[in-house]
C-alpha positions in Angstrom: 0.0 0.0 0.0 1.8 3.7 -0.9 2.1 6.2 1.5 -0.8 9.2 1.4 0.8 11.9 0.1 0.1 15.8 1.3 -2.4 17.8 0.9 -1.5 19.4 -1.7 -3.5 20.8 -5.6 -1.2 21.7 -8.1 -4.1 22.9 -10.6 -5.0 25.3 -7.8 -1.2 26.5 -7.6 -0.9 26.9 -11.4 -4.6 28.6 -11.0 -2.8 31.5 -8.7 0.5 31.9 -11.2 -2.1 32.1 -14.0 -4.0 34.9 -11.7 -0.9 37.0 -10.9 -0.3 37.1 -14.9 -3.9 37.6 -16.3 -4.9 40.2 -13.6 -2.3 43.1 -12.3 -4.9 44.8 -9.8 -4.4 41.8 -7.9 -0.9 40.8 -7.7 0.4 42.8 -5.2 -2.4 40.6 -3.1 -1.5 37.4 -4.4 2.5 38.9 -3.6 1.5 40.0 -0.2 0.1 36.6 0.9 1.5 33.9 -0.7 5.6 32.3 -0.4 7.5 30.6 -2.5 7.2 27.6 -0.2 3.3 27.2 -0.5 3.7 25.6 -3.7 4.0 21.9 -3.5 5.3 21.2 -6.7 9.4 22.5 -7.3 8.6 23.5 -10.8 6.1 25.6 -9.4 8.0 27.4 -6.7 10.6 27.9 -9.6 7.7 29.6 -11.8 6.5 31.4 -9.0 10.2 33.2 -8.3 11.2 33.6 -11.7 8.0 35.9 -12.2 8.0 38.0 -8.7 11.4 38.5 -10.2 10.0 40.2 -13.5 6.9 41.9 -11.5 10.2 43.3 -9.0 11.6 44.9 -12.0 8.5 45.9 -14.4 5.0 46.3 -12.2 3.1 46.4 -15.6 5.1 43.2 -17.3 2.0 41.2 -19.5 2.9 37.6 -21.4 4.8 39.1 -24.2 7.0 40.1 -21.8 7.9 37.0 -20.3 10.7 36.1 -22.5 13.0 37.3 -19.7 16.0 35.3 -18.9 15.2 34.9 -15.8 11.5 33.2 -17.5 12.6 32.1 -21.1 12.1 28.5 -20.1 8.7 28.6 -18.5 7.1 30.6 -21.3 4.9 27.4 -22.2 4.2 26.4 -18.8 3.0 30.2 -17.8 0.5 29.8 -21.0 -0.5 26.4 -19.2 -1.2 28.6 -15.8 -3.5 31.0 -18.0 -5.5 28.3 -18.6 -6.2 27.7 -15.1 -6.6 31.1 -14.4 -9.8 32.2 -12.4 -11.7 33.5 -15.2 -12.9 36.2 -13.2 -10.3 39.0 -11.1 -13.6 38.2 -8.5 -12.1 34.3 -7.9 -8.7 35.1 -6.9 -9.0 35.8 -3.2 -11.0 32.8 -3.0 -7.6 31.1 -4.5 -5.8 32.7 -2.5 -7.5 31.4 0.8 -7.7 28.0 -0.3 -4.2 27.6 -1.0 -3.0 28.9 2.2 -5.9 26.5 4.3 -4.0 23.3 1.9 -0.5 24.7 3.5 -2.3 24.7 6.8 -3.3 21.4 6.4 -0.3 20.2 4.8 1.5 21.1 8.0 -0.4 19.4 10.1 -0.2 16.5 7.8 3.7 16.4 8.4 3.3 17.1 12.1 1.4 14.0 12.8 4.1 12.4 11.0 6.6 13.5 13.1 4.2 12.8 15.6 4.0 9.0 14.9 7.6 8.9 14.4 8.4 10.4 18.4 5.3 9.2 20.1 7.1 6.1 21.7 10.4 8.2 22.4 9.5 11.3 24.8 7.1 11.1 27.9 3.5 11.8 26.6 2.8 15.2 28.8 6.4 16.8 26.9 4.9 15.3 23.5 1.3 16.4 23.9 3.0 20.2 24.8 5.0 20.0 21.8 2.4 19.1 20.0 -0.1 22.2 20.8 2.8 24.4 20.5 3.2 23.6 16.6 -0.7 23.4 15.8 -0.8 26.8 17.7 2.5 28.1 15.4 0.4 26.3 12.6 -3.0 27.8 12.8 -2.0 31.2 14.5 1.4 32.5 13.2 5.2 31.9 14.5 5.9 32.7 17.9 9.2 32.1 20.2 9.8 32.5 23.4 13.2 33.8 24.9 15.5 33.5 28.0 16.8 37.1 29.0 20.3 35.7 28.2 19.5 35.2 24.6 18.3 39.0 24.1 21.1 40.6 25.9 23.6 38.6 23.9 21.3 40.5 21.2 22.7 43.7 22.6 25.8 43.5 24.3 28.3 44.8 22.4 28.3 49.3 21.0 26.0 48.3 17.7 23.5 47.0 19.7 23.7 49.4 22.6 23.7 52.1 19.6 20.1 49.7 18.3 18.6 50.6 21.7 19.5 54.1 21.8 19.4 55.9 18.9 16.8 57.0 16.4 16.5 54.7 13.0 15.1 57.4 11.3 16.9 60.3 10.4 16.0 63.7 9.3 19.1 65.7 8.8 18.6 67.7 12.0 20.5 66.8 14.6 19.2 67.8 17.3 15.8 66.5 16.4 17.1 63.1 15.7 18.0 62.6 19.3 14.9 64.0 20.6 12.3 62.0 18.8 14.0 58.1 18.7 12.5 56.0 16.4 12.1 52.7 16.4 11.4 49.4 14.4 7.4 48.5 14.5 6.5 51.7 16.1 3.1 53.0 16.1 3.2 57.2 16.2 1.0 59.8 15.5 1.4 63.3 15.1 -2.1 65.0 16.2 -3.6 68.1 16.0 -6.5 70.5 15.8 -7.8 71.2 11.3 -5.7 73.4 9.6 -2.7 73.6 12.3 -0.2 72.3 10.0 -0.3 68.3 9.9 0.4 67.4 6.7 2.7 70.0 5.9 4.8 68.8 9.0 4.2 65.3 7.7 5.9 66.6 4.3 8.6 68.2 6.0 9.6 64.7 7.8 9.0 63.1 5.0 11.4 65.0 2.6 14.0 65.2 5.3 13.9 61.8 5.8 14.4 61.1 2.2 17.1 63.6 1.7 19.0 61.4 4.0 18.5 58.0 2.0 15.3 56.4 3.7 12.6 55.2 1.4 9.4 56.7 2.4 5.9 55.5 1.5 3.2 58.0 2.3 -0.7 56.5 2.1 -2.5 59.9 1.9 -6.5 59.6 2.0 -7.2 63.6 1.7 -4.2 65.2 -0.3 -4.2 64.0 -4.2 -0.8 63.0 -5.3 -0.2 65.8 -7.0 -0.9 68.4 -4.8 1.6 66.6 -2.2 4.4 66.3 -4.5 3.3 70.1 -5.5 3.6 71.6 -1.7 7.4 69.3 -1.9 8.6 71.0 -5.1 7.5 75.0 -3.2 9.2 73.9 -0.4 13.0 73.1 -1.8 12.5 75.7 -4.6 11.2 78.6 -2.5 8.4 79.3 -4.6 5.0 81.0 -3.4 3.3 79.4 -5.8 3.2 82.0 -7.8 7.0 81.6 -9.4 7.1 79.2 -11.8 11.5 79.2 -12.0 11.9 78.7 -8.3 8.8 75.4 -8.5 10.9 74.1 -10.9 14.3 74.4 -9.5 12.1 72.5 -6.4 10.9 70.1 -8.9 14.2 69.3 -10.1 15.2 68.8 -6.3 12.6 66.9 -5.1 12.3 64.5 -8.3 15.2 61.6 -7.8 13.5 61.4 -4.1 12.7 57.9 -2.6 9.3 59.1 -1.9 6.5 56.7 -2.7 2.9 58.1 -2.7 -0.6 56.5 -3.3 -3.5 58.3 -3.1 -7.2 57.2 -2.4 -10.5 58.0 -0.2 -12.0 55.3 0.2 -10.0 52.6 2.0 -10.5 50.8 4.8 -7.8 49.4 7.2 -7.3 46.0 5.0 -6.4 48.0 2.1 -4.3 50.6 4.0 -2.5 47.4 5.2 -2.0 45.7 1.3 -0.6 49.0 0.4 1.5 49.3 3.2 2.9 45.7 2.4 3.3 46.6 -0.9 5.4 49.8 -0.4 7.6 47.4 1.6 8.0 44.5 -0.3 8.3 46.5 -3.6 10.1 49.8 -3.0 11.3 48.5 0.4 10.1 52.0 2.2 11.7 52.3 6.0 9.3 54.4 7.2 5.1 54.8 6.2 3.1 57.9 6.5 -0.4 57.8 6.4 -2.7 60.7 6.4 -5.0 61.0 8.3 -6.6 58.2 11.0 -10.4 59.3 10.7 -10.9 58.6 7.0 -9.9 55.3 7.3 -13.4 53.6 6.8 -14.1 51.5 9.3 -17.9 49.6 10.5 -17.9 49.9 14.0 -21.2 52.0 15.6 -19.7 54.6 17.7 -16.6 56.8 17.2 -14.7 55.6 19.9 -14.8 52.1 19.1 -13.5 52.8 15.3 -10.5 55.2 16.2 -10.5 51.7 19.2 -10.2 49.5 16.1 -7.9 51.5 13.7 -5.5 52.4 16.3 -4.9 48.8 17.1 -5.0 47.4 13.7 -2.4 50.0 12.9 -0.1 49.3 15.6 -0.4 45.6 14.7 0.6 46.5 11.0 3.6 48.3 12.6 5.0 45.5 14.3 3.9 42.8 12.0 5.9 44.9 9.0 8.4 46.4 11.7 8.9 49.3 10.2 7.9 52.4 11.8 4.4 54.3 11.1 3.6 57.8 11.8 -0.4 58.4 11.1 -1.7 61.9 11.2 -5.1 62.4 13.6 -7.3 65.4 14.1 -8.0 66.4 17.3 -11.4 67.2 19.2 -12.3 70.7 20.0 -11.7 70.6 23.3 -8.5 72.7 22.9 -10.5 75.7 21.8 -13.0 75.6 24.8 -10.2 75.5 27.4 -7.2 79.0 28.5 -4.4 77.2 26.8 -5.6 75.8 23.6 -2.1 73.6 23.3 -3.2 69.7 22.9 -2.2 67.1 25.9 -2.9 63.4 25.9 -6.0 63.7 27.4 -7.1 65.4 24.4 -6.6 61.8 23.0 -8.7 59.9 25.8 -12.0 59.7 24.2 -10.3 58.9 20.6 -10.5 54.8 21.9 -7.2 53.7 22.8 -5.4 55.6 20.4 -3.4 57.2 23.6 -2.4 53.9 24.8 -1.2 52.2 21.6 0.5 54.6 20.3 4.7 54.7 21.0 5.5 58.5 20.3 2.7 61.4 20.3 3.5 64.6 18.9 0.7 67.7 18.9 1.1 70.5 16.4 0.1 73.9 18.0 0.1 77.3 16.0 -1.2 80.1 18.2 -2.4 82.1 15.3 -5.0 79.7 15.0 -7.0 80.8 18.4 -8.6 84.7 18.5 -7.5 85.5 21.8 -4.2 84.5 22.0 -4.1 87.1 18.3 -5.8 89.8 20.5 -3.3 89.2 23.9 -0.6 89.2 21.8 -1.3 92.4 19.3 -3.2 94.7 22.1 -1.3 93.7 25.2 2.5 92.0 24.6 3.7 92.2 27.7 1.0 90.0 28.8 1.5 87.3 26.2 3.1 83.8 26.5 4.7 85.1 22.6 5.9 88.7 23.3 9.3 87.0 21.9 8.1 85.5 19.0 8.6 87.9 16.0 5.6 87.1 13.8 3.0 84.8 15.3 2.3 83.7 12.4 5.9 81.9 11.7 5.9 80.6 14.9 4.9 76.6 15.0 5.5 74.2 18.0 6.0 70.5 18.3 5.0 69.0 21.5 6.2 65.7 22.1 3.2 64.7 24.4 4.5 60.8 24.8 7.5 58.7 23.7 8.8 55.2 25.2 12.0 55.9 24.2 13.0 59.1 24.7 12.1 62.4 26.9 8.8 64.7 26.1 9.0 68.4 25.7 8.2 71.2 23.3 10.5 71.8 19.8 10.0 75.0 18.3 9.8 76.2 14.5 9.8 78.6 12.2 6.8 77.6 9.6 6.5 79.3 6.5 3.2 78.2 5.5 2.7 80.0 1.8 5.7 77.7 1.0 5.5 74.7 3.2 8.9 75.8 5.1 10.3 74.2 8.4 13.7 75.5 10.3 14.1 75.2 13.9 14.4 78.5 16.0 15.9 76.8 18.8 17.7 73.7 19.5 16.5 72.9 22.7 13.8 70.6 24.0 11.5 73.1 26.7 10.4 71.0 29.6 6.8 70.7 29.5 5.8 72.3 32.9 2.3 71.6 34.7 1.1 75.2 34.4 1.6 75.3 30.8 -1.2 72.7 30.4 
């Protein structure tokens, strides 16, 4: 009698290398969830490879295009896959989901193998732990756990005490960079009240970031594309938006940027994560930016529980990519009802959890914004926190509300906003006091 082989379907794997050719909206999907090794047959692993290899270096590649080296000898059995194609782009997930349930159970198949194989050799309470240990790595993702040796071994030498220390993300101002440490699989937000300045701080990190060789994806569901790149290009030129020479000197500076952008309204917190995948995988981004929280479409009934769900689902895309995301969030108007409008985590308390997931929080606060801090300042100086501050309307502050890694405090900026302009006025990080909040 011959062994029972694996689970395994090989008209379903050619099915899925038939889908990633015959439909491009879905391949970064079919990329995003499905390895090399889910493929039981070699010859389809090699397929599978060899074309992630093309898609890697030409997104739009079709079937004509397939006479690659790297694919020259498959060309007949990619024509085979096409004819197990879905038939329908509507069919793939559906592939996609039954593959990965045959891995599943192609795992377990080899574990009770193993399982017959030990039985008789180790006392049953060690096998029967053993055993729920791999269906649990099976059915719900790898986990290990450590001895505290092992992860200071990790560490113990200057790189990795420089790991735990320093920022991975840098900007090209020094000071800043040791203020605000950024980490792998960090979940960040920079908050603030409409019209403060979010996104254009966003840009300015962004840019910087790039300008020192980071790869920067930015998932922006208000801004278009265009007028992003637009607001980058007045920036590094100067321009007002008014001088066409000085856009296009920005243009020119901004264009060789590893800034990746996609733009869309309507997503919801699956999508944001494909994209966010996709950005990785494909133009391996360090950092994501995503802009803003609240348009993220989500089901749940009351507020609280979908910023609850968002903020959650975003810090588990953080740490499941580990690389770092900064999310932009709009705050309630509960500065503007209080003496000092400048935003403190408890502005964040009845935004769900949002306060407790996230690893760094940094408010934007422009004083111009609030009438009476204007009238203080313009009838009565001496009596205004800002009697300093040259023209109110330059003046822009970061307040680093919360970070796990690193000290809180307020960073102050001059903001040019006609032109989308950041320099710092001061290097120093002011102590947050009591009375200023």
């Amino acid at each position: 009698m011959q062994p029972k082989p694996p689970p395994h379907n090989i008209d379903l794997e050619m099915a899925i290398i038939g889908d990633f050719i015959e439909y491009p909206e879905k391949r970064d999907e079919i990329m995003l969830n499905i390895r090399k090794d889910y493929f039981y047959k070699t010859e389809n692993q090699q397929l599978y490879q060899a074309i992630l290899k093309v898609y890697s270096e030409n997104p739009k590649f079709d079937l004509t295009t397939l006479s690659n080296p790297e694919t020259k000898g498959f060309a007949y059995q990619y024509v085979k896959c096409l004819d197990s194609s879905a038939g329908s782009s509507l069919h793939v997930s559906g592939h996609i989901k039954e593959l990965i349930e045959i891995v599943n159970r192609r795992d377990l198949f080899f574990l009770g193998m193993k399982i017959v194989d030990t039985c008789d050799k180790f006392p049953s309470i060690k096998t029967k732990q053993a055993i729920e240990l791999q269906i649990n790595k099976i059915t719900d993702g790898k986990f290990e756990i450590k001895k505290i040796s092992e992860i200071v071994e990790q560490n113990n030498d200057e790189a990795g005490f420089n790991r735990l220390t320093t920022t991975i993300l840098k900007s090209g101002n020094e000071y800043w960079d040791k203020m605000v440490i950024t980490k792998p699989g960090q979940f960040n937000l920079i908050a603030g009240r409409p019209s403060q300045g979010k996104t254009a701080f966003m840009l300015h990190l962004a840019k910087a970031n790039s300008i020192c060789g980071h790869r920067v994806g930015i998932i922006s569901l208000e801004m278009p594309e265009t007028s992003l790149a637009t607001r980058m290009a007045m920036s590094e030129g100067g321009s007002y938006g008014t001088e066409f020479d000085k856009y296009l000197v920005g243009c020119n500076k901004i264009y060789n940027l590893p800034i990746y952008i996609n733009d869309n309204e309507n997503y919801k917190l699956e999508q944001i994560a494909n994209i966010a995948n996709a950005m990785i995988v494909r133009h391996n981004c360090d950092v994501l930016y995503i802009d803003y929280l609240q348009l993220i479409k989500e089901d749940s009934q009351t507020l609280y529980q979908q910023v609850t769900n968002l903020s959650k689902g975003l810090k588990h895309l953080a740490k499941k990519t580990t690389k770092p995301i900064y999310c932009l969030a709009q705050l309630s108007r509960s500065t503007e009802t209080r003496a000092n409008h400048r935003p403190m985590l408890s502005d964040l308390r009845d935004s769900g959890y949002i306060e407790q997931d996230a690893d760094i929080v940094i408010f934007i606060y422009r004083p111009c914004k609030y009438e009476d801090i204007i009238l203080t300042y313009k009838t009565k100086p001496d009596k205004s926190e800002f009697k300093d501050v040259e023209n109110l309307d330059n003046y822009f502050e970061t307040i680093i509300g919360k970070q796990r890694e690193g000290e809180v405090g307020i960073y102050k900026w001059y903001y040019d906003p006609k032109r989308n302009f950041f320099a710092p006025l001061e290097n120093k990080l002011e102590v947050i006091q009591e009375n200023i909040f």
